[in-house]
N, C-alpha and C positions, 0 to 999 in steps of 0.2 A: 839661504842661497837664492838669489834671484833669479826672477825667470825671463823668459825672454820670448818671444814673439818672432818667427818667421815665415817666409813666402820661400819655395825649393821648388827645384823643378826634377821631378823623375822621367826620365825618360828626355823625348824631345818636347812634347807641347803639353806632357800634364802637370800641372801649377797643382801643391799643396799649400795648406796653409796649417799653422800648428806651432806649439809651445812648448818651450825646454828650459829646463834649471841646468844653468852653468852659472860659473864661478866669476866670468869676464865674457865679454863680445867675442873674445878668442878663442875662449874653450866651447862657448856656443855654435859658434860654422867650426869647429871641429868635430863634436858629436854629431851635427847636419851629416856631413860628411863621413862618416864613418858608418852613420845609415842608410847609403848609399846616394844620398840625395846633391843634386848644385843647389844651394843657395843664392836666392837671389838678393833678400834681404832682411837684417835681425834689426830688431831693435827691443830694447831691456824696456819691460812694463815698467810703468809709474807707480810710486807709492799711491794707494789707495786714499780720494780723500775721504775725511773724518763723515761719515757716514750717521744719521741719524739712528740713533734706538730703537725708534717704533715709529711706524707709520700705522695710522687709523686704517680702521675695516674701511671705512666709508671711504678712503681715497685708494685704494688696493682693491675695491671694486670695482672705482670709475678705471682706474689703470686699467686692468684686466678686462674690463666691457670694453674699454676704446681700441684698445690690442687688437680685440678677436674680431670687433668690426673692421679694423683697417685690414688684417689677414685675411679673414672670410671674403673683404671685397676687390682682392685680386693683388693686393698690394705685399713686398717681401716684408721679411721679420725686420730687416734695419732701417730699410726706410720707414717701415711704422715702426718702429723704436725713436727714430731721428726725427719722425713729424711730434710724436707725443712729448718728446724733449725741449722742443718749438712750442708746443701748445696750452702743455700741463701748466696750470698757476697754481697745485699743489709741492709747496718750499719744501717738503720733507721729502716727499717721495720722488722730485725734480733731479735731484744727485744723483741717484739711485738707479733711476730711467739713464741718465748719460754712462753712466761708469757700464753700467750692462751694455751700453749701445756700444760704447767702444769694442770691450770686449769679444764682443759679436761682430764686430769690424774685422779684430785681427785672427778671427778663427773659435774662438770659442765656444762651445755647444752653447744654446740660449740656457739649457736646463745648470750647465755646470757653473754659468754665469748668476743665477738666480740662485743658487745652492751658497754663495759666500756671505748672503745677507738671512742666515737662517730665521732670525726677530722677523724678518717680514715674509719673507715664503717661506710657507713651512713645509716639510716633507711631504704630505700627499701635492701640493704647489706642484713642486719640483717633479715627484714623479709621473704628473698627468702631463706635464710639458715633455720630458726626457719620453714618455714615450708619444706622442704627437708628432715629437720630431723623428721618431723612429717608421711610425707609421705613414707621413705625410696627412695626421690628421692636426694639425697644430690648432687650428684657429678653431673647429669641434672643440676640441678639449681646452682650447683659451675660454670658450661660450659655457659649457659645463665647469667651470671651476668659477667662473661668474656666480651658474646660477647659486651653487655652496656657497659662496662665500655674500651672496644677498640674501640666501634663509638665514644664515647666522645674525649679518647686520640688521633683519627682521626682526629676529627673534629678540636682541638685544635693545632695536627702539622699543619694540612692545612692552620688555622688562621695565626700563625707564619711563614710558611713559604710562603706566599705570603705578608705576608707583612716588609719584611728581605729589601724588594729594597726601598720601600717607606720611613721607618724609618732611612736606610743609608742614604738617599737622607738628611734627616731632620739633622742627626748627622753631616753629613760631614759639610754640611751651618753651624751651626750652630757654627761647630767647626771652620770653616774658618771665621766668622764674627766674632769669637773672639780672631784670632790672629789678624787679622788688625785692632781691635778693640783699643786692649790692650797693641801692639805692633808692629805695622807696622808705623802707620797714626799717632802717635806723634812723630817717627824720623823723618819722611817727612812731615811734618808739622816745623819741627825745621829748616829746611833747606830753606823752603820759610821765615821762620821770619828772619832769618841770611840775605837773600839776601832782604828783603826789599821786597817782593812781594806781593799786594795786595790780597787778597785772594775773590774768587768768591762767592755768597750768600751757594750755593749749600756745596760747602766747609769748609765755615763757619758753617752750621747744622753739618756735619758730624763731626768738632771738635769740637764742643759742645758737640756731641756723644758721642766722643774720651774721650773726658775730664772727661765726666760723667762718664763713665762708667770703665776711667785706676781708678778714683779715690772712686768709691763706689762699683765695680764689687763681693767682698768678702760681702757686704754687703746685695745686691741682691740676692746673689745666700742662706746668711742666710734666708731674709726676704724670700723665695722661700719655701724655704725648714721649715720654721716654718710654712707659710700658708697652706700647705701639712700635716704638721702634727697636726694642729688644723681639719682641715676639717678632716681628719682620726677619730682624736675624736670624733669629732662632730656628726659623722655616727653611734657610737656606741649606740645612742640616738635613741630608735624606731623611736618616730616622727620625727625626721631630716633624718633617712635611708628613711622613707618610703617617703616622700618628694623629698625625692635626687632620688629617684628610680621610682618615675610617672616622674619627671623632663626627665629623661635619655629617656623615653617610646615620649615621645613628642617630641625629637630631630629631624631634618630636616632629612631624610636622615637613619639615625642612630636610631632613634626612633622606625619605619618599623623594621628594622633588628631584634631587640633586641625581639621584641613581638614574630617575626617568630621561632627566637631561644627559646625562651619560652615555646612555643605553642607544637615543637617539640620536647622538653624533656618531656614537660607532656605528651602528646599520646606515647611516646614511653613508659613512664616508668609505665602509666595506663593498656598498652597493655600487657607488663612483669605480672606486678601483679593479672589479670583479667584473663590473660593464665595460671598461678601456683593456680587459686581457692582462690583469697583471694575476699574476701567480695566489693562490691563498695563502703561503706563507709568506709569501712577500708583501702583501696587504697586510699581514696581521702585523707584520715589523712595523710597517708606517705607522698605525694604528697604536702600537705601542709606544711609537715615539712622539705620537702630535697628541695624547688624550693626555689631559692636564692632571685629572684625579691620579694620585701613586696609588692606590689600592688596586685600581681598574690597570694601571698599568702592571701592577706587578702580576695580576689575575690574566692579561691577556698573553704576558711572558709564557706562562704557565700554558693556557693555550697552546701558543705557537712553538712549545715544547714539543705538547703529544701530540701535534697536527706532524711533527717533523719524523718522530715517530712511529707514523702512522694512523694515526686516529682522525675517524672524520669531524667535523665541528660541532656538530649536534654532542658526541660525544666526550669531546674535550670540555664544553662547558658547563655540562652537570658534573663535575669537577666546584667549578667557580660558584660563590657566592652568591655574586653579584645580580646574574640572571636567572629569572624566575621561572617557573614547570613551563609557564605559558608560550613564554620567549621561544624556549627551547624548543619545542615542539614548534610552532614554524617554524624555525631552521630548519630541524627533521624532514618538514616534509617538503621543505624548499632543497633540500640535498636531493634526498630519494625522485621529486620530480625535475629534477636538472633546472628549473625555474630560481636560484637561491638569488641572485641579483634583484629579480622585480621583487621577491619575496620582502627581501631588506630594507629596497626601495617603499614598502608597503607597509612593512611595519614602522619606519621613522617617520612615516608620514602619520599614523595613528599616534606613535609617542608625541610627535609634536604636538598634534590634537589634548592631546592631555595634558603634556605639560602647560601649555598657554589656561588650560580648562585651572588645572589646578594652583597655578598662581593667579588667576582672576580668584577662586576660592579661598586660597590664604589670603588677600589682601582685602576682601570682603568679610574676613571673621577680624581680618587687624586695625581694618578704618575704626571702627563702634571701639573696641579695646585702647586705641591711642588716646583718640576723642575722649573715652570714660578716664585713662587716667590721667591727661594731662587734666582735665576738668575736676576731678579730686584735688590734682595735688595744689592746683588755683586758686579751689574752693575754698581749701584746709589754709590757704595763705591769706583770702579776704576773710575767713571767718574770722581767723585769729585775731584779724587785725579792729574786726567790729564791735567784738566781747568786750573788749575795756572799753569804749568807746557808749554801749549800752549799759554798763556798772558803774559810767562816769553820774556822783551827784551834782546837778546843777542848781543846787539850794543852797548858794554862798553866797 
């Protein structure tokens, strides 16, 4: 049913603004009308144009910084919606800024306008805006959902850029064992059979390598790349995600990590919500809905069960998994001293200490382990190749 767009007058000089699903323009000022209002005038929204996917953190921060400076410095939500739409050379997130502007033109809450593109604002987004605009603190809570979402985009260069050396390390082996793979080690290979040279066990593996792989290597690299794309499917399957995703929690190493990074997006983002006055079970729903891992989501379910129940949070979560004696006890004594906000605020500031601690730790036990085995498997390729080459007689 389409919806429709109108301006009505109640009374003698109070102007609304506000939107209705009718059938036609006709049945639209008849329902006006029947809620006691004059209409002054409708017009049927446009179809939505095609909308991008995703927009990057990094352009969803600048958005969000430039917002809460034009709010903060005296200026309304639409004309700073309508300058950033003028301004932004960000193509993805450009449509996105106008379709909201309109929007917000013809009446609609900024929060309920940002709620249709869920891929880019995500639920706590929308509820730090929905209530900013409740409070008249908008452009506050436009600044704090900045600062969120620049620890994240933080957090994410620092992943990337410490592990820039590790992954070249991997690329380069990997690229070099497939030129002498593909193309080295059957010319030289060709030149011991010419001369009649025995060839060493060792040598022998490595062109049976050669051979495999000059002659199935397009193959491999499909059958790689289907397996990749089945397992993609496969994920979009609740039960298979949520399996794939206690699997990842249980890794050597890797496992640790992932919980810590977990642990520290929910106290951060509990602390955010619990500091702007939203309810704790209404933080724990958001919480439930924006954490990516299904294990933690189905654990904070569980939570936000016995919170509704009656249980305070300290004690809902020795229940859960997930969280450790440690965790738990701050909360405790962030409930009992009515403090739990800075509390959470305090401890995701510790988790993130940690986590950044312990992946500079993992990629410092993985550089020497790359390094050693791309160097083997290099080694094992020129040895191979020098043995006949040193059993070759030059007495002919």
């Amino acid at each position: 049913m389409p919806t429709y767009f109108y301006k009505a007058k109640k009374g003698i000089s109070q102007l609304l603004n506000g939107q209705i699903e009718a059938v036609s323009t006709h049945d639209a000022l008849a329902k006006i009308d029947s809620l006691g209002l004059f209409p002054v005038s409708v017009k049927e929204k446009q179809a939505s144009l095609k909308m991008p996917a995703k927009v990057s953190l990094k352009d969803l921060v600048e958005f969000t910084n430039q917002l809460s400076t034009l709010i903060n410095s005296g200026s309304t939500l639409l004309s700073a919606l309508n300058t950033l739409v003028t301004e932004t050379e960000h193509t993805r997130i450009k449509p996105v800024i106008s379709e909201v502007a309109s929007e917000v033109k013809e009446g609609v809450d900024f929060s309920r306008a940002l709620a249709k593109y869920p891929r880019i604002f995500s639920q706590l987004y929308v509820a730090l805006i929905k209530i900013g605009e409740s409070s008249g603190t908008l452009g506050q809570n436009l600044k704090r959902i900045s600062e969120v979402l620049e620890e994240e985009l933080d957090f994410r260069t620092n992943i990337i850029s410490i592990s820039i050396y590790p992954l070249l390390i991997v690329a380069i082996g990997i690229l070099t064992i497939f030129i002498l793979l593909k193309f080295v080690i059957p010319k030289i290979v060709d030149i011991f059979y010419e001369i009649g040279q025995t060839l060493p066990l060792a040598t022998l593996i490595l062109v049976g390598i050669s051979n495999f792989f000059s002659k199935y290597w397009l193959a491999l690299f499909v059958s790689l790349a289907l397996a990749l794309f089945i397992l993609k499917n496969s994920l979009k399957d609740p039960g298979n995600r949520l399996k794939w995703d206690r699997f990842k929690l249980k890794l050597p190493l890797f496992g640790d990590l992932l919980v810590k990074i977990e642990v520290c997006r929910i106290s951060r983002t509990l602390s955010v919500l619990l500091k702007n006055g939203v309810p704790l079970d209404a933080a724990l729903n958001v919480l439930k809905s924006t954490t990516i891992n299904r294990q933690f989501q189905g654990e904070m379910g569980s939570i936000l069960a016995k919170i509704k129940d009656g249980s305070s949070l300290n004690q809902a979560m020795k229940g859960a998994k997930i969280f450790n004696p440690a965790f738990i006890n701050v909360i405790t004594i962030g409930e009992e001293s009515g403090t739990l906000e800075k509390v959470l605020e305090e401890v995701a500031f510790d988790y993130n200490k940690q986590v950044n601690r312990s992946i500079k730790n993992l990629l410092n036990v993985l550089e020497p382990l790359l390094i050693l085995g791309v160097g083997l498997i290099v080694g094992f390729v020129v040895l191979s190749m020098l043995l006949p080459i040193f059993q070759i007689d030059f007495n002919f």
